[in-house]
C-alpha distance (Angstrom), angle and dihedral (degrees) to the residues before:
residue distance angle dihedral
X1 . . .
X2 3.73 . .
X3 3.94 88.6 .
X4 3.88 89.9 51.1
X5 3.44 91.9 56.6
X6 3.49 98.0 49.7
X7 3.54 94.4 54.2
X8 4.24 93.6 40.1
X9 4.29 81.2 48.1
X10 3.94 80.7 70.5
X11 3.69 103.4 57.2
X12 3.55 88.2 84.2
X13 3.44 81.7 96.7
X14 3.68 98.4 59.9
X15 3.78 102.4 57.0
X16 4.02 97.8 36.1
X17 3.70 87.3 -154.3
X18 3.98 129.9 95.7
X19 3.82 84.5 -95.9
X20 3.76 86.5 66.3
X21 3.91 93.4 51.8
X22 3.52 93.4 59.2
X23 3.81 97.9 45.4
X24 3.78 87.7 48.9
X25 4.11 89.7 44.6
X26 3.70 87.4 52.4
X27 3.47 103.9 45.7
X28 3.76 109.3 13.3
X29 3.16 96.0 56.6
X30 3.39 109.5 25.4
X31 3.59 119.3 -67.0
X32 3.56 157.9 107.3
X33 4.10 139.3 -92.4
X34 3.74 84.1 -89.1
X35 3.58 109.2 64.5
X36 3.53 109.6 95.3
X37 3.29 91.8 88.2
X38 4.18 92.0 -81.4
X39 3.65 114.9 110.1
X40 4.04 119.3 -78.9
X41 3.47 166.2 175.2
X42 3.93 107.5 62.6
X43 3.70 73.6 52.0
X44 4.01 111.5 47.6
X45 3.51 125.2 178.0
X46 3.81 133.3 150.6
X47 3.62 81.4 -106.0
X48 3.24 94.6 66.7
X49 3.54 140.3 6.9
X50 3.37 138.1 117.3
X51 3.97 133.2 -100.1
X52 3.47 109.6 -104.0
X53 3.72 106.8 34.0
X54 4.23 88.5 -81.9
X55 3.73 127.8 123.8
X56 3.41 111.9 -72.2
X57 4.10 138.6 -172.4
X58 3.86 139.9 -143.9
X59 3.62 126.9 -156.3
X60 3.53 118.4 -110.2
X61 3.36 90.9 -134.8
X62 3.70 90.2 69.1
X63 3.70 120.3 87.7
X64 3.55 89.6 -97.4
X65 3.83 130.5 32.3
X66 3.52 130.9 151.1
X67 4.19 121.0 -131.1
X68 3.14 118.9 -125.9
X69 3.85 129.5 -146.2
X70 3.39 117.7 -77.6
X71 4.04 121.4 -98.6
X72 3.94 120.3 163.9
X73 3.93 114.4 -137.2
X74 3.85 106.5 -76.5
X75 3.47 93.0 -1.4
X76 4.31 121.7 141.2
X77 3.71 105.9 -106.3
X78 3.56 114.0 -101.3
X79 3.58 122.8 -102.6
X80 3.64 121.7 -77.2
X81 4.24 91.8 -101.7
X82 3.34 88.6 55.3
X83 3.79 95.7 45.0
X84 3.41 90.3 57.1
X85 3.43 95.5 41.9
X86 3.86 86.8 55.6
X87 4.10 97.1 53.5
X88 3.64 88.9 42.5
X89 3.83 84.0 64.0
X90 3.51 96.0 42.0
X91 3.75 92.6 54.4
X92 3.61 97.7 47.9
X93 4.05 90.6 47.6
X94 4.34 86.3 48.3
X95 3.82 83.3 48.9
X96 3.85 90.9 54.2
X97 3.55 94.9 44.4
X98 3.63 102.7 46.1
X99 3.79 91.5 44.6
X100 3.57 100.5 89.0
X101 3.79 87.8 46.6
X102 3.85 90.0 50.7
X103 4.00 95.7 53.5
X104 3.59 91.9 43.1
X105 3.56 88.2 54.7
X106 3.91 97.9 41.7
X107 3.92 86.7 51.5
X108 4.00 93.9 57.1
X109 3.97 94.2 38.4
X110 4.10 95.3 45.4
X111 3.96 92.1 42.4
X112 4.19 114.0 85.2
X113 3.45 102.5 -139.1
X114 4.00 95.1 34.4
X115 4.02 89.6 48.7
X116 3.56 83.2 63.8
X117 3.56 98.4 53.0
X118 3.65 93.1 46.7
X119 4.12 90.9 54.1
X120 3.76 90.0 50.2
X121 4.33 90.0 55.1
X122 3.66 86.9 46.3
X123 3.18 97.8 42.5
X124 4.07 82.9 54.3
X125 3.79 94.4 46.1
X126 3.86 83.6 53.8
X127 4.00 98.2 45.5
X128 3.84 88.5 64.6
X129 3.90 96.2 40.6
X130 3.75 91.4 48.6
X131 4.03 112.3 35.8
X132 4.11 93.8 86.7
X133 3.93 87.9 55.5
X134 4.25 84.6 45.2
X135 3.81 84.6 52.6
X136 3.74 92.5 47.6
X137 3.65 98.0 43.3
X138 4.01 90.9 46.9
X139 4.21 85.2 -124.4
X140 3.93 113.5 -173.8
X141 3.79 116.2 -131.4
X142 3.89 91.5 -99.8
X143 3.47 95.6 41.5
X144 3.55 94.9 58.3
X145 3.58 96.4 35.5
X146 3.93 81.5 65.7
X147 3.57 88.8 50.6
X148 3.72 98.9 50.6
X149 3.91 88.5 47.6
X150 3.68 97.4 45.6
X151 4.20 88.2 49.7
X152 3.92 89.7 48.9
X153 3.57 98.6 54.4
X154 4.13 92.4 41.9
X155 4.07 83.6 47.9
X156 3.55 94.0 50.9
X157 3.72 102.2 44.0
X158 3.56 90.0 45.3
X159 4.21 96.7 58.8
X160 3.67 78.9 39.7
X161 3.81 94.6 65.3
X162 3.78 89.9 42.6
X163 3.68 98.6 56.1
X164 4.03 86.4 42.3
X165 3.79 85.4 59.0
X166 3.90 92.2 43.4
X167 4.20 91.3 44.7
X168 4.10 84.2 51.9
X169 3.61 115.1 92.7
X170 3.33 83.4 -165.1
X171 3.86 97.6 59.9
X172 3.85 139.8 74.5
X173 3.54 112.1 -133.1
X174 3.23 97.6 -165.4
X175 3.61 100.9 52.2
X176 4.11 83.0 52.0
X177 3.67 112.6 136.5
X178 3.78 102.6 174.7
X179 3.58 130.6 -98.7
X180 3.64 113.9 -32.8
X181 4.37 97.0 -129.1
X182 3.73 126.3 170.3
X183 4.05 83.4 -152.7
X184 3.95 115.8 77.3
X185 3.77 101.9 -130.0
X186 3.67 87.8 -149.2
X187 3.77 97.7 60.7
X188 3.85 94.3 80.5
X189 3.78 90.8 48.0
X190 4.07 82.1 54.0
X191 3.47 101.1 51.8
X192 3.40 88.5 47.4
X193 4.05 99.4 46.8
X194 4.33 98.5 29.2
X195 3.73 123.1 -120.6
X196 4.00 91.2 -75.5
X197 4.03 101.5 49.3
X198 3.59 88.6 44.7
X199 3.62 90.0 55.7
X200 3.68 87.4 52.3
X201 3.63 85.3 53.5
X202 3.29 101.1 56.4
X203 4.13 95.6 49.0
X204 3.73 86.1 50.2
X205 3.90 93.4 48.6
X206 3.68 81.1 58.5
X207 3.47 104.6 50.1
X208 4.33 84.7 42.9
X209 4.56 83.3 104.4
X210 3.91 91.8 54.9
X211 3.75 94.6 41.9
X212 4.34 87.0 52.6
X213 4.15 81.0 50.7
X214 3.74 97.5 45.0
X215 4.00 96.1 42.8
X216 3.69 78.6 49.9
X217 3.53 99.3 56.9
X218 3.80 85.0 37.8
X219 4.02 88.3 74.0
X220 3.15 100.6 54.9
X221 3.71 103.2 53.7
X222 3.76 114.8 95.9
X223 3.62 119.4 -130.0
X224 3.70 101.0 -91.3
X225 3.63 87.0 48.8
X226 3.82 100.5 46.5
X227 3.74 126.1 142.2
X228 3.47 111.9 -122.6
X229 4.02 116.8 -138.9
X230 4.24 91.5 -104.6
X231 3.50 96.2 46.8
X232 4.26 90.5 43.0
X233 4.07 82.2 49.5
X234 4.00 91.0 60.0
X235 3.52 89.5 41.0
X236 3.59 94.9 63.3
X237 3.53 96.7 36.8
X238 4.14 90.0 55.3
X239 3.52 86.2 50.1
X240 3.61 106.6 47.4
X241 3.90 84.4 45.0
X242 3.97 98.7 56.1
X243 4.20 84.3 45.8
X244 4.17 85.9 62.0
X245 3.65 89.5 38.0
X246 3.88 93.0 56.4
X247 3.84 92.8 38.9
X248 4.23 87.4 55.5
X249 3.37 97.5 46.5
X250 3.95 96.9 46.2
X251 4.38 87.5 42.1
X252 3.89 82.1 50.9
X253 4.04 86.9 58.2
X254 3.98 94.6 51.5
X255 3.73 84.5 -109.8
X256 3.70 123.9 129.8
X257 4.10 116.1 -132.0
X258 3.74 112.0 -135.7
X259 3.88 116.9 -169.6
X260 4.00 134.0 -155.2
X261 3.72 128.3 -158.2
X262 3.64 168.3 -172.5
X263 3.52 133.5 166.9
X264 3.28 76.8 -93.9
X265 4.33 85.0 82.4
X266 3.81 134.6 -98.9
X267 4.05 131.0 -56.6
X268 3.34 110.2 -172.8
X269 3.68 140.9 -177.5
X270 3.82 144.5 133.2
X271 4.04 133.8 -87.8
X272 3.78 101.0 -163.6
X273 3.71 94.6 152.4
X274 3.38 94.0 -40.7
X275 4.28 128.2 132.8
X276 3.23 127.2 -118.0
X277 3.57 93.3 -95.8
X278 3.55 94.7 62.4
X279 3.73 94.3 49.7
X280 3.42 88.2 60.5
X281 3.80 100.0 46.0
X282 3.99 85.1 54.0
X283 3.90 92.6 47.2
X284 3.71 82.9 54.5
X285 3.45 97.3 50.3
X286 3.38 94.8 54.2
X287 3.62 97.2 50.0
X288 4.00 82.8 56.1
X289 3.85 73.3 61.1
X290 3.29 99.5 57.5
X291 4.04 92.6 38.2
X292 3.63 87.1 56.8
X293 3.81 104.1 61.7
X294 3.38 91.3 27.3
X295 4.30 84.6 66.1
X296 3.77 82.8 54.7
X297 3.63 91.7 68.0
X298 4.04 112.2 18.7
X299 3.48 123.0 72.9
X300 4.06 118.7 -117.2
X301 3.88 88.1 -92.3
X302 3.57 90.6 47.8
X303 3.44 96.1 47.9
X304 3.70 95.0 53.7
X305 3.81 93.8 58.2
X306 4.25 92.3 48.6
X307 4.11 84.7 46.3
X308 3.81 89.5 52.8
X309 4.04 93.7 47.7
X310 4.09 85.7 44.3
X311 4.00 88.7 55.6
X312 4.07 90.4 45.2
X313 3.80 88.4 56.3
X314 3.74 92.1 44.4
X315 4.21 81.8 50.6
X316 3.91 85.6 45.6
X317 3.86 90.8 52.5
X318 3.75 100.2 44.7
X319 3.68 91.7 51.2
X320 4.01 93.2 55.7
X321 3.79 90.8 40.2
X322 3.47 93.5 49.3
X323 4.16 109.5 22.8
X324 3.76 121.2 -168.5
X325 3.65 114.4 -97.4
């Protein structure tokens, strides 16, 4: 599952819209149907799933982002009939709004001369995810020309089987796993790469979410303020390192960690019986997290702008929890 994601995290690329992000946060880096900043896990899509296999959110601002049942602020969670009621709703209205995205997609991937097309904007999407790893790595042109093609091809089948699954009457989407394959679609990308670049791949496929965050925060720094490529590097790696440090320490509860998102990055937090209210109070706490290592390594002016784009995806995740009437 964690090498599904990682290749669905990259069809970002192929959509160029937030809808994109969240399929390639999901499964191209690791995540579930809930990532793109819609809400997850029990429900995963390439759309939107989290990193590591967790619980993961989409924005419903994003082309496609699944509902979620019902719970008023500070309310007792409904009982478990009505629960499922609930996620049987929100699946079915995720279905119907990722549907036209799914055919659209279908069309371009089944079609000869369209395929192509879609390969070379993938291909694209994955050229400016994956040149600082070809830097690190020391990667020869053809080397990582093979690279970039092989990762394509895997991204694009993979989103492909998803939106079969969602296009199915027939099949639950959110109980989608990927395509069952006696072949380990990461073999080829080994032989290619060696044992110890594709090591290196895979701890830079995971840190793919924090890079989207920091390149974020990267454009909106002013000139005097910019963050310079070392600094950015420590950044990510603080970041992606509190993320695992939440996730263990929540696991080592018997809770599950769910996540929400933009490219904006990751809140995450747990729902074990808890309101809505509570979810949020966690989601905060963990951006005060993410605030808190991040003021180990930005300077005050820095700091201000990553606070700001913490408190627009706190905004981001109120709204969805709690959507105007």
């Amino acid at each position: 599952m964690r090498k599904l994601v990682a290749l669905l995290s990259l069809t970002t690329v192929i959509f160029g819209t937030s809808t994109a992000w969240l399929a390639w946060r999901l499964y191209g880096n690791g995540a579930s149907q809930d990532e793109v900043a819609m809400q997850t896990r029990p429900a995963t899509s390439p759309l939107a799933a989290s990193r590591h296999e967790t619980d993961t959110t989409v924005n419903a601002a994003n082309e496609g982002s699944a509902a979620r049942p019902e719970t008023k602020p500070g309310s007792a969670v409904a009982p478990a009939s009505a629960r499922a009621a609930g996620a049987a709703s929100a699946a079915d209205k995720n279905r119907e709004v990722m549907l036209p995205i799914a055919q659209k997609f279908l069309a371009r991937f089944d079609d000869p001369v369209q395929h192509a097309a879609l390969i070379a904007e993938t291909r694209n999407g994955l050229r400016r995810q994956y040149d600082p790893l070809r830097q690190k790595l020391k990667l020869d042109a053809s080397t990582y020309n093979q690279l970039l093609d092989l990762l394509s091809e895997q991204s694009a089948q993979n989103q492909a089987d998803y939106f079969r699954c969602l296009v199915d009457a027939g099949c639950n989407p959110n109980e989608f796993t990927g395509r069952q394959s006696a072949v380990d679609p990461d073999l080829e990308v080994a032989a290619l790469l060696g044992p110890q670049r594709m090591d290196e791949l895979r701890s830079y496929r995971e840190s793919l979410g924090e890079r989207d965050s920091v390149a974020q925060l990267r454009g909106r720094l002013t000139d005097a303020n910019m963050l310079p490529d070392v600094q950015a590097e420590k950044l990510v790696t603080a970041l992606a390192d509190e993320e695992t440090r939440y996730k263990k320490e929540i696991t080592a509860q018997g809770s599950t960690p769910y996540g929400w998102g933009t490219p904006l990055g990751m809140l995450w937090y747990t729902k074990d019986g808890s309101s809505v209210d509570q979810q949020l109070s966690q989601a905060a706490a963990y951006s005060q997290r993410l605030r808190d290592r991040a003021a180990t390594i930005l300077t005050p002016q820095q700091l201000a702008i990553f606070a700001q784009m913490q408190d627009e995806l706190l905004a981001m995740m109120t709204s969805y929890l709690r959507p105007a009437p």
